[in-house]
C-alpha positions in Angstrom: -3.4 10.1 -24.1 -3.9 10.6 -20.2 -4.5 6.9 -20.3 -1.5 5.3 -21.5 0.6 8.0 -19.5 -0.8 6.7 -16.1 -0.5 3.1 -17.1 3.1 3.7 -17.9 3.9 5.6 -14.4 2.6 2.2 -13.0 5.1 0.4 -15.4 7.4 2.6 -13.9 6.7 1.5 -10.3 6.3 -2.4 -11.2 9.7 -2.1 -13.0 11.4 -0.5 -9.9 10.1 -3.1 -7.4 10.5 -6.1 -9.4 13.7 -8.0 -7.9 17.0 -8.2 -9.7 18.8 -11.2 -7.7 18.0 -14.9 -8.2 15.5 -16.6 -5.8 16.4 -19.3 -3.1 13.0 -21.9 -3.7 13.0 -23.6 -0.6 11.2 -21.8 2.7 11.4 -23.2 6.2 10.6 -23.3 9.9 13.1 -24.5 12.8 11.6 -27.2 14.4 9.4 -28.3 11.3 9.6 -30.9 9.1 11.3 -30.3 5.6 8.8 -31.1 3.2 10.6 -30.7 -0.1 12.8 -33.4 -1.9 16.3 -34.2 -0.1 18.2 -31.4 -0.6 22.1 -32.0 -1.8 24.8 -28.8 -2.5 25.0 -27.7 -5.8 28.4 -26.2 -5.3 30.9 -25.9 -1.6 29.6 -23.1 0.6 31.1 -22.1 3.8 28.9 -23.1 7.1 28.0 -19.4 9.0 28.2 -19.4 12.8 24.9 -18.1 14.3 24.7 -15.0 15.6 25.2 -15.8 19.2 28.2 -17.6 18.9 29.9 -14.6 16.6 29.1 -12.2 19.4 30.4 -15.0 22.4 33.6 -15.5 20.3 34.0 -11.6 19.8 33.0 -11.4 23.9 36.0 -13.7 24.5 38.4 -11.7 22.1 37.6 -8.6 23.9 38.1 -9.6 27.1 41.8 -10.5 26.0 42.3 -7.3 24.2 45.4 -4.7 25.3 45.8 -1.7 27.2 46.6 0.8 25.3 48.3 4.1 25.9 48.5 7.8 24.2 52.5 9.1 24.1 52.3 12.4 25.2 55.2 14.6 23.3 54.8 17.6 24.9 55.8 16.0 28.5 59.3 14.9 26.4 59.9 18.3 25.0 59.5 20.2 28.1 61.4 17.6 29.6 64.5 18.0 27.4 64.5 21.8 27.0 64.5 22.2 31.1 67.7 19.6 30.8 69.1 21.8 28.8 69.1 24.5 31.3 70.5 22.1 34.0 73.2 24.1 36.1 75.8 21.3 35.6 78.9 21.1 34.1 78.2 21.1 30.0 79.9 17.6 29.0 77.3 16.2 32.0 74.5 18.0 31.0 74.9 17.0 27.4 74.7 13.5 28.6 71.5 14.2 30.3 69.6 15.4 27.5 70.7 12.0 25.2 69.4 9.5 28.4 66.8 11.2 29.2 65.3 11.5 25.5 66.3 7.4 25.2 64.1 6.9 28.5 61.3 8.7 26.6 61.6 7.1 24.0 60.1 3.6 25.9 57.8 5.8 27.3 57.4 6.4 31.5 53.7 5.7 33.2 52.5 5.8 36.4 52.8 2.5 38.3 49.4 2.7 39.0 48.1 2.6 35.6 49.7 -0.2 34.7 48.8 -3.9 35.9 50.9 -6.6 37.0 50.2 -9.2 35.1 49.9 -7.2 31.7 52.6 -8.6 29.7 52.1 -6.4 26.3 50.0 -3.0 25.8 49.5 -1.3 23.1 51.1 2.2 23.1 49.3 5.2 20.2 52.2 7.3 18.5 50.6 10.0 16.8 48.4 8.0 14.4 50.1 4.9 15.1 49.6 2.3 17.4 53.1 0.3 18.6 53.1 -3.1 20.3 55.1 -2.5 23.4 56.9 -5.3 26.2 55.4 -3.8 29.6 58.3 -4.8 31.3 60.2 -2.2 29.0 58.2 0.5 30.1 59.7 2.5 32.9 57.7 4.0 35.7 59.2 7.3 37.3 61.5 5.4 39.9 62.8 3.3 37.4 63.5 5.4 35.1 65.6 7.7 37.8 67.3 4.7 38.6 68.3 3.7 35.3 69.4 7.3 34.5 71.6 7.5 37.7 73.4 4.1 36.6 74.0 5.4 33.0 75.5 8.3 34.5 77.5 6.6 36.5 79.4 4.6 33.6 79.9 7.6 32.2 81.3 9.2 35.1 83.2 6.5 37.3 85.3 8.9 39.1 82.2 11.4 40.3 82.0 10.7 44.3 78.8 12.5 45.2 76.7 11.9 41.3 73.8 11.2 43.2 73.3 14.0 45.3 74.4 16.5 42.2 71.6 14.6 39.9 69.1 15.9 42.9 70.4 18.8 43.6 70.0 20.1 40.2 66.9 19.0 39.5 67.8 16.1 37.0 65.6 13.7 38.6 62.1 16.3 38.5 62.4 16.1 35.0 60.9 12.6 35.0 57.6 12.8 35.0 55.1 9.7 33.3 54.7 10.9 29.3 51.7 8.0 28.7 48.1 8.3 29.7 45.7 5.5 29.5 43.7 5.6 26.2 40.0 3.8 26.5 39.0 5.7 23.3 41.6 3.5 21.6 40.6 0.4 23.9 36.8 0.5 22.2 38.2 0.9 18.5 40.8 -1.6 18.9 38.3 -4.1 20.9 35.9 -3.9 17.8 38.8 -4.0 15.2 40.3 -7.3 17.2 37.0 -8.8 17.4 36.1 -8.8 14.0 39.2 -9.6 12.4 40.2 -12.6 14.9 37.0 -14.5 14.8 36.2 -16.0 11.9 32.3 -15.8 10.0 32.4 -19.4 9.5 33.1 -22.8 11.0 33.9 -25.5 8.1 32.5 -26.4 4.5 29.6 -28.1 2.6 31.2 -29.6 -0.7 29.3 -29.8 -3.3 27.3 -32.6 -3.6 27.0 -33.3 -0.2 23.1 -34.3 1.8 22.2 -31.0 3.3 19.2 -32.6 4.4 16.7 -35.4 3.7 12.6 -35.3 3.1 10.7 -35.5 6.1 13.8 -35.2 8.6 13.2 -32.4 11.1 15.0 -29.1 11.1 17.0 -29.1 13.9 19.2 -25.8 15.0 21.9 -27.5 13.0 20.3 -28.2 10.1 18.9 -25.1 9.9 22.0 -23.2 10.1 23.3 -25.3 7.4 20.3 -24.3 5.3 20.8 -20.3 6.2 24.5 -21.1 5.2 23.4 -22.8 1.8 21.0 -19.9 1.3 22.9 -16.9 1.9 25.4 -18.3 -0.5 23.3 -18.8 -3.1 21.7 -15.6 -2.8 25.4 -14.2 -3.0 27.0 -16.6 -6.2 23.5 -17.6 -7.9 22.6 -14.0 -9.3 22.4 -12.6 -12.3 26.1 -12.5 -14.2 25.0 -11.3 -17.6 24.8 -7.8 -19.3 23.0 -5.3 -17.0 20.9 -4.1 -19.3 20.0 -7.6 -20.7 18.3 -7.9 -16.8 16.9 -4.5 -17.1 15.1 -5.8 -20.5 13.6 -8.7 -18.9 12.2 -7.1 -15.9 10.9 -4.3 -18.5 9.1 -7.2 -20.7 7.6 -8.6 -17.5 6.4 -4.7 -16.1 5.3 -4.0 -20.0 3.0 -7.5 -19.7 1.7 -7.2 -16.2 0.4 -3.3 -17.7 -0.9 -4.8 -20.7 -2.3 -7.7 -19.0 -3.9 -4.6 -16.6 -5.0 -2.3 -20.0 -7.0 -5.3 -21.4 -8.9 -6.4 -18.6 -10.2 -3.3 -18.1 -11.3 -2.8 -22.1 -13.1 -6.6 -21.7 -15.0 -6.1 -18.7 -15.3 -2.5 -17.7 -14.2 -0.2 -20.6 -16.6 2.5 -19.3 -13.7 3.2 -16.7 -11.7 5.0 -19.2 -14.2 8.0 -19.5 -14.1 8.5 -15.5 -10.5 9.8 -14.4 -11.1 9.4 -11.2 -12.4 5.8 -11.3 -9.7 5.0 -13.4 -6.3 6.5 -11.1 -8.5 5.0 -7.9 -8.1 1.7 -9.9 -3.9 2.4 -10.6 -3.7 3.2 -7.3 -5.1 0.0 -5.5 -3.3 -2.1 -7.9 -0.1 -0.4 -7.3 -0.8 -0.4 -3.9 -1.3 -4.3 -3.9 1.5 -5.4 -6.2 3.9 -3.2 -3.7 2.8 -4.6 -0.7 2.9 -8.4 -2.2 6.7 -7.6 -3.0 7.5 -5.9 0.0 5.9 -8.1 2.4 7.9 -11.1 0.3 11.1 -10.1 1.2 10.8 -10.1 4.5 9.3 -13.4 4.9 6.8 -15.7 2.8 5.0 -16.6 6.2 4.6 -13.0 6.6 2.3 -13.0 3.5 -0.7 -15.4 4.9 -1.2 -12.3 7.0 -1.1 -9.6 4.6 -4.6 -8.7 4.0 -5.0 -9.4 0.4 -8.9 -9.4 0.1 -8.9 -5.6 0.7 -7.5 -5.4 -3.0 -11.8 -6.9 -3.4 -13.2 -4.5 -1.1 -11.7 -1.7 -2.2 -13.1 -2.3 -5.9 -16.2 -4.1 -5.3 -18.3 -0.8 -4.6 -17.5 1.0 -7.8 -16.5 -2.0 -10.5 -17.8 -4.8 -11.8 -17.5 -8.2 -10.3 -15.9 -9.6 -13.4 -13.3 -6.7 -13.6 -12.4 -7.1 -9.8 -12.2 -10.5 -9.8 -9.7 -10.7 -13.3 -7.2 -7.7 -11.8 -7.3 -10.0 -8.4 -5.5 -12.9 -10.2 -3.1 -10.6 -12.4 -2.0 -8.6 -9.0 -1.7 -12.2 -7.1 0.3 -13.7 -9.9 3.4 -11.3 -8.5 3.3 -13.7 -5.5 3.9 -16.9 -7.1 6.6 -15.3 -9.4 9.1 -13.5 -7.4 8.2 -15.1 -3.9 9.2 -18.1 -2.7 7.1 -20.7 -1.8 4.6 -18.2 -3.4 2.1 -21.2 -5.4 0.5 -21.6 -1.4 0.2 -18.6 -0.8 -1.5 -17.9 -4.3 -3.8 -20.4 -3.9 -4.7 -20.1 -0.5 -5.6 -16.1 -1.3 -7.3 -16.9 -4.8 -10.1 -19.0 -2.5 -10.2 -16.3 0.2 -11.1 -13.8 -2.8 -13.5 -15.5 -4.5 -15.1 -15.9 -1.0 -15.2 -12.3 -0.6 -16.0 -11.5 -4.5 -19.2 -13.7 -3.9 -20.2 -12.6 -0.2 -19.9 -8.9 -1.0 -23.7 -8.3 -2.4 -24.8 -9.9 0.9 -23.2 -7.3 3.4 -26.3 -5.0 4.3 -25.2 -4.4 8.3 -21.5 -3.5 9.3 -21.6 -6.6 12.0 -22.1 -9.1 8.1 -18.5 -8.1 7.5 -17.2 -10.3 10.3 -19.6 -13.1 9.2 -17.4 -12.6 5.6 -14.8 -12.7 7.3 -15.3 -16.3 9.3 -16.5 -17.9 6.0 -13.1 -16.1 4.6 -10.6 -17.6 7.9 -12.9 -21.4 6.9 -12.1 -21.1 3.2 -8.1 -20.2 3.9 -8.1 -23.1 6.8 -9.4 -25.6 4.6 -7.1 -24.8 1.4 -4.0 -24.5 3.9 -4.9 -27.9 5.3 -5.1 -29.4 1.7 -1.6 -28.5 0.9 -0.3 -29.8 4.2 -2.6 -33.4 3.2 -0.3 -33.1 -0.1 3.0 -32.7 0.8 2.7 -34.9 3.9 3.4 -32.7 6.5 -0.1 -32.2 8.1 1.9 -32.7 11.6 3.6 -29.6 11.3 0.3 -27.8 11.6 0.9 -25.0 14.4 -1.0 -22.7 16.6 1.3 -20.1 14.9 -0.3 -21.1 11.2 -3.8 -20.7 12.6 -3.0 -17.3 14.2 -1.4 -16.1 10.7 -4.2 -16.9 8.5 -7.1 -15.6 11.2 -5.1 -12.2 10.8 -5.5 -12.5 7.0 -9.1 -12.8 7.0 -9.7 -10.2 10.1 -7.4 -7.3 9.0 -9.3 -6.4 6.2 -12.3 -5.8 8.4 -10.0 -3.4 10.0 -8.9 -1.6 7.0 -12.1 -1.3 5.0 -13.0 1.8 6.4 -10.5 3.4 5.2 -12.4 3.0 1.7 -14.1 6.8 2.9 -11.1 8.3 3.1 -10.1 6.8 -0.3 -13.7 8.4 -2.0 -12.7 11.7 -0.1 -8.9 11.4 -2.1 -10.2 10.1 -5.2 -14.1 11.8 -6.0 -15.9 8.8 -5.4 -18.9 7.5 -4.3 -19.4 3.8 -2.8 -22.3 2.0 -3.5 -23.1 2.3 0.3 -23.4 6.0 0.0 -25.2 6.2 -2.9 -27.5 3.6 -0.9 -27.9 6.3 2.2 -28.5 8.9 -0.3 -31.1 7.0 -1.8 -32.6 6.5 1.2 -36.2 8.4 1.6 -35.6 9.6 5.4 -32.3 11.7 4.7 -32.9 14.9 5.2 -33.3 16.2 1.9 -35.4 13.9 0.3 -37.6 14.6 3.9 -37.3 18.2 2.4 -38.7 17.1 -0.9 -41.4 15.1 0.3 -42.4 18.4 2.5 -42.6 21.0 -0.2 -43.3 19.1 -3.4 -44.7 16.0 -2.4 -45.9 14.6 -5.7 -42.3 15.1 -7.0 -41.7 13.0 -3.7 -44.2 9.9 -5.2 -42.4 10.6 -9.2 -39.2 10.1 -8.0 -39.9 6.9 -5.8 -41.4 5.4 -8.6 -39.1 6.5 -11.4 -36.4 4.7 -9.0 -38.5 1.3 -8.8 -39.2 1.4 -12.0 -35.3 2.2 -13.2 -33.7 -0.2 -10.5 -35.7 -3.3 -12.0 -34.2 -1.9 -15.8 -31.2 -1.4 -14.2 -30.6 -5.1 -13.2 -31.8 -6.3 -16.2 -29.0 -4.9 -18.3 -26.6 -5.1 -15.5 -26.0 -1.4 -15.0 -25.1 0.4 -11.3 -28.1 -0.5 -9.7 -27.2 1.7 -6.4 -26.3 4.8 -8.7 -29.6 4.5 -10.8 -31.4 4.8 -7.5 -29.6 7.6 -5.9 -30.0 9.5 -9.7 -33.5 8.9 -9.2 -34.4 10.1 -5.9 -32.3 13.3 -7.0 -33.1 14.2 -10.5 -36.1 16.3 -9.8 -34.8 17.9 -6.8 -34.8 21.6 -8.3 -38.9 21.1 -8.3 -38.2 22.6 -4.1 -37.7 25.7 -5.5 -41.3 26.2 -7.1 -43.4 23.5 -6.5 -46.8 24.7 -7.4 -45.1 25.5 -10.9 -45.6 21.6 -11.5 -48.7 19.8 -12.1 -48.2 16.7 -9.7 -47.7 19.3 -7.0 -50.7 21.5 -7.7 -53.9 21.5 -5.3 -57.4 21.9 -5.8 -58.7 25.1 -7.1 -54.8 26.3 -7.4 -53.5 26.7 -11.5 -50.0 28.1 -11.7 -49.7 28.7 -15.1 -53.3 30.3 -15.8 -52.2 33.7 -16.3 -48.8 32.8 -17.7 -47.5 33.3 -21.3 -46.2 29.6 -22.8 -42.7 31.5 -22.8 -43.0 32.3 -19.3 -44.7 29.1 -18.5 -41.8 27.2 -20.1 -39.2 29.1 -18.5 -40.1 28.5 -15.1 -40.3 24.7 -16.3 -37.0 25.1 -17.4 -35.5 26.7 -14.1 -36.0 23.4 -12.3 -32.6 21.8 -14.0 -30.4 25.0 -13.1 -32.3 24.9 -9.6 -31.6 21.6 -8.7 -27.7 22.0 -9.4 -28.3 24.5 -7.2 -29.5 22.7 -4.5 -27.1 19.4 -5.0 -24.4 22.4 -4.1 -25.5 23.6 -1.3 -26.5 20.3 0.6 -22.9 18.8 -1.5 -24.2 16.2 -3.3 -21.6 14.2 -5.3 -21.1 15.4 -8.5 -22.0 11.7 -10.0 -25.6 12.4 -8.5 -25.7 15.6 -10.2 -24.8 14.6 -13.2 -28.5 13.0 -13.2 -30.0 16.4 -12.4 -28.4 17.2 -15.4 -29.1 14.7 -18.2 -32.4 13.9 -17.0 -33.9 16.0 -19.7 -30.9 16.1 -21.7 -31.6 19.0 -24.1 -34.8 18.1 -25.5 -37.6 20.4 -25.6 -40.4 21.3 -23.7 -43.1 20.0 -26.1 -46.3 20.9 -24.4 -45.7 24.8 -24.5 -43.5 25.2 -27.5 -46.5 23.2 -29.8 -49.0 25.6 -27.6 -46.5 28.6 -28.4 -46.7 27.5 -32.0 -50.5 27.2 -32.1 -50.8 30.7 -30.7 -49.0 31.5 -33.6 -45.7 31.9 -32.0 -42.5 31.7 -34.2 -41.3 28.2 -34.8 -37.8 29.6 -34.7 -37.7 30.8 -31.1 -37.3 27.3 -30.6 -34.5 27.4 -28.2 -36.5 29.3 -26.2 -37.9 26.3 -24.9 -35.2 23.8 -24.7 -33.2 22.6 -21.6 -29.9 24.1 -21.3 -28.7 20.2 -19.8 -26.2 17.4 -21.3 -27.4 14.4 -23.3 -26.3 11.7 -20.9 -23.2 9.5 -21.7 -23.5 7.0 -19.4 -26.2 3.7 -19.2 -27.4 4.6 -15.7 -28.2 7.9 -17.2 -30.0 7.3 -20.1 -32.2 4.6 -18.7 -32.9 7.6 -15.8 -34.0 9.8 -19.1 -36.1 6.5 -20.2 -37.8 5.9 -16.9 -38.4 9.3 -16.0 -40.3 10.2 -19.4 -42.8 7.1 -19.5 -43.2 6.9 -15.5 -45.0 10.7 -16.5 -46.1 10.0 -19.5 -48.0 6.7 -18.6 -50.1 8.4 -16.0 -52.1 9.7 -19.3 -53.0 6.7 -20.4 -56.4 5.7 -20.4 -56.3 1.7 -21.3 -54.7 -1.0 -19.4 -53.3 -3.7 -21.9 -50.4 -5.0 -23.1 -50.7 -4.0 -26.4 -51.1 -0.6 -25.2 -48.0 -0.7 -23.3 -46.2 -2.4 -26.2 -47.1 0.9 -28.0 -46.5 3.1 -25.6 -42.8 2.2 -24.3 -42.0 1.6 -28.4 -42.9 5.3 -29.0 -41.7 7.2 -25.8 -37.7 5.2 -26.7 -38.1 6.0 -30.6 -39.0 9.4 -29.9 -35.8 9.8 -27.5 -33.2 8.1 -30.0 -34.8 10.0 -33.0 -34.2 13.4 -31.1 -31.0 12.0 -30.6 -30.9 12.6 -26.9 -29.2 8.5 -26.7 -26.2 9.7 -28.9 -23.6 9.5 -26.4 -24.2 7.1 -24.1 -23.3 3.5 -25.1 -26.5 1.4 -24.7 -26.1 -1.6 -27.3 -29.0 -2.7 -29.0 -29.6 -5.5 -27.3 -29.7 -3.7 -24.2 -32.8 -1.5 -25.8 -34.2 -4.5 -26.3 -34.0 -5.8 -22.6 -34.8 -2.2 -21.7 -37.9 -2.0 -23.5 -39.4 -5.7 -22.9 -39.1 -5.0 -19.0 -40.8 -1.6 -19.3 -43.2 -2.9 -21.0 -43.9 -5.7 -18.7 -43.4 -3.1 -15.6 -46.4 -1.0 -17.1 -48.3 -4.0 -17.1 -47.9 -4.9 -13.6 -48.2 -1.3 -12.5 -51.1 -0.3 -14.1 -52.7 -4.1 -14.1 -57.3 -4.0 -14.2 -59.0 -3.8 -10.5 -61.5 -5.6 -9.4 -64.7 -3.6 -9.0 -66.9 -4.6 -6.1 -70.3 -4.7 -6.7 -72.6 -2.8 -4.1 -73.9 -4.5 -1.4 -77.7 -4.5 -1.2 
């Protein structure tokens, strides 16, 4: 159930990034040679002005725009209510309230804030903005002026009006009632701009050559393409049903899952049984298809530099070739599909992958992976090239190209150590680490070959013998060695107890009973998982410490127990307290481990012996049932057998004997 639950949260996340507009098919360079068919309007489209000559034409707007001016209606009302008080006679004083509130009413400014050669400004009324005539607009000695003269028509026969406007105070009241407003300046500026200069500068009818094969793109063309594209991007999208859109994109997300699901059950089912393995796989994949998409949008040219081949090196250590290579071309398909110009891309990254897929085994020194990467940055070169040979546009090759697709192959040299961190996140172990654990100077294994040193010589050759069974069958060779080295570790704990570590003269179990005998056999499983804690060995490792005997029985003591005349149903006394193993790595561990110590009794050298031999030690195994759970097919106990059998006979081949010299 956990299964089908992760694959449909990365439904979820394909179905979310999948793109819901239509796709303009045509991608180009200014300066470049357009290398499709001659391209004609399918419908009229507006040409766009370019982003410099939007933001001159605004420039130019804005340098035309009007002053404008806040009316200040406390500087009226004070103004009026101290008229009011005027110590004049009452018909005058009336008359100066009605001419002073009308001289308001055009509004007074300093003479100083207003230009000369302003002919209109723009004057803010509360919320409102009013175009105004400047030469309406008194200033304080106009408007006095203009106050005087009204008062004269209505008083003709007043002899001294001018010196009783002063003397009362009629002319103080005048005071400017606008102030210069830049706030509203800015906001009307970017209002002005935008609505007085027009997007666009003409149309494309339909039908009409937007431009022919081979002709170069020149600044105008290519605004005329950006023009054609944004409009189709705009008109040509989806007009149906929403949901009818949602479907499709849901059939494509179910597919690519599906598509995910079976390559997975054709060439590396095991996965399934590892959680870990198997959310590291969702992960990379989601990972992948996310950055193909994203990257995409931006720019297809963008995509020769994303580094694709990681999606390789990230899976190569822990799955099969076959598996890698299969997800590689399902993930890349998203390019091709929703990207355009995507088929170049595709194929340009399908070579550089198959490159890596194949170069991978060969990386045995960090300073190979650059070497990778070269034959990578030749293999993208020379597929690049070929399309440009195809569509006739070999010319257009840039420095800019070859600086793109050198970034694809070099990045992932950059990235790939980031593969630790992802075995830190996810549990797992890379077939590099399993190779320094495997290696006999570490400081354990030094610890082994210290304290129990023909453990030490078992385990080197259980893990020669089960790396050649492991190749023949095509199981983790790296994991089968690491298993090996580690699966007798607990032996450190009591060395003497076991007969390859014994010296001359010294018999551990001599004074034993078989029960105690057998139990201090035993101990070495629970002691080695012991150990693997302490020095935090992965847990895959110590799986093998576990399985190694499965829970078989210790037959030499519990047949001695029995002879002694020991009760045949203490049985469990004498069993291992392990797993049976379920995987192939550790079964053909259980295999080599029992006839690597079991051949060291036999006392003839021939094939027939062997043949025997290896036929009896893998019989007795699968009758006691310790092979239940792993899945080794009969045919690979075939394989298995045939090359122990032919291992024994180059291991324990006849010697020459030298006759004595006389």
């Amino acid at each position: 159930m956990g299964i089908y639950l992760w694959l449909g949260l990365l439904f979820i996340v394909v179905l979310m990034l999948l793109p819901r507009k239509a796709r303009f098919n045509y991608e180009y360079e200014k300066g470049a040679k357009w290398r499709y068919e001659t391209l004609a309007a399918d419908f009229d489209f507006p040409i766009l002005k370019t982003a410099s000559q939007l933001q001159e034409e605004k420039s130019a707007v804005s340098a035309e725009s009007r002053l404008c001016y806040k009316y200040d209606h406390d500087v009226v009302r004070q103004a009026l209510t101290e008229a009011e008080k005027l110590t004049i006679e009452p018909q005058m004083r009336g008359q100066l309230v009605e001419l002073i509130s009308e001289i308001y009413s055009r509004g007074v400014i300093d003479a100083s804030q207003l230009p000369h050669d302003v002919k209109v400004v723009m004057i803010r009324k509360d919320k409102h903005y009013e175009e105004c005539v400047a030469s309406e607009i008194y200033t304080p000695t106009s408007a006095c002026n203009a106050l005087y003269e009204k008062m004269f028509v209505m008083n003709p026969s007043s002899v001294n009006l001018d010196m009783e406007l002063n003397k009362s105070g009629a002319y103080d009241l005048i005071t400017p009632n606008l102030k210069r407003d830049q706030e509203g300046e800015m906001l009307l500026q970017s209002y002005k701009g935008s609505e007085a200069v027009s997007p666009t500068m003409g149309y494309i009818s339909a039908g009409q050559v937007i431009i022919e094969h081979g002709e170069t793109i020149s600044t105008k063309a290519y605004q005329l393409l950006e023009s054609y594209k944004a409009e189709y991007s705009r008109s040509v999208g989806y007009s149906g049903p929403r949901f009818l859109l949602w479907l499709g994109n849901g059939l494509i997300a179910f597919i690519f899952c599906v598509m995910v699901f079976l390559a997975i059950v054709y060439c590396n089912p095991s996965v399934f049984a590892n959680r870990a393995k198997f959310l590291y796989l969702l992960f990379i994949i989601a990972l992948a298809f996310t950055g193909s998409l994203l990257i995409g949008r931006a720019r297809t040219a963008y995509l020769f530099i994303a580094p694709f081949t990681l999606f390789c090196l990230y899976l190569l250590p822990y799955f099969k070739k076959s598996l890698v290579a299969l997800l590689y071309c399902i993930v890349l398909l998203v390019i091709p599909l929703f990207v355009t110009g995507g088929w170049e891309v595709y194929m340009v990254y399908l070579v550089a992958g198959t490159v890596t897929i194949i170069a991978f085994d060969r990386i045995t020194k960090s300073w190979h992976q650059f070497i990778m990467a070269l034959c990578v940055f030749a293999s993208m070169m020379l597929t690049y090239i070929a399309f440009r040979l195809i569509e006739g546009t070999i010319g257009d090759f840039s420095a800019d190209h070859i600086i793109f697709l050198a970034l694809g192959a070099f990045l992932p040299v950059a990235g790939y150590p980031l593969i630790f961190l992802m075995e830190r996140m996810f549990g797992m172990v890379s077939a590099s680490r399993l190779e320094e654990y495997s290696d006999p100077s570490n400081k354990l294994l030094q610890e082994l070959s210290l304290k129990a040193p023909g453990t030490f010589q078992h385990s080197l050759a259980v893990m020669n013998m089960a790396d050649a069974v492991a190749r023949s069958i095509d199981a983790n060779v790296p994991l089968v060695r690491a298993g090996a080295m580690y699966h007798d570790i607990g032996k450190m704990a009591n060395p003497l107890c076991f007969i390859e570590n014994e010296t001359l003269g010294a018999k551990y179990h001599q004074n034993l009973t078989t029960k105690q005998s057998a139990e201090a056999i035993l101990r070495h499983v629970p002691d080695g998982l012991e150990i693997a804690r302490k020095y935090k060995l992965p847990q895959i490792i110590c799986e093998f410490i576990e399985t190694h005997h499965g829970v078989s029985c210790t037959g030499y003591f519990y047949s001695k127990y029995v002879n002694e005349g020991g009760d045949p149903a203490n049985k469990s006394d004498f069993m291992y307290k392990g797993r049976k193993p379920w995987t192939k790595e550790q079964a053909i561990l259980m295999l080599c481990d029992s006839i690597e110590a079991a051949s060291r009794t036999l006392k003839e050298n021939s094939p027939e012996v062997f043949e025997a031999f290896v036929e009896k030690m893998v019989r007795a195994k699968m009758d006691d049932g310790q092979l239940d759970n792993c899945k080794l097919t009969i045919k690979e106990l075939v394989t298995i057998k045939s090359v122990l059998k032919d291992y024994l006979g180059r291991l324990y081949h006849a010697r020459i004997v030298y006759p004595a010299s006389k």
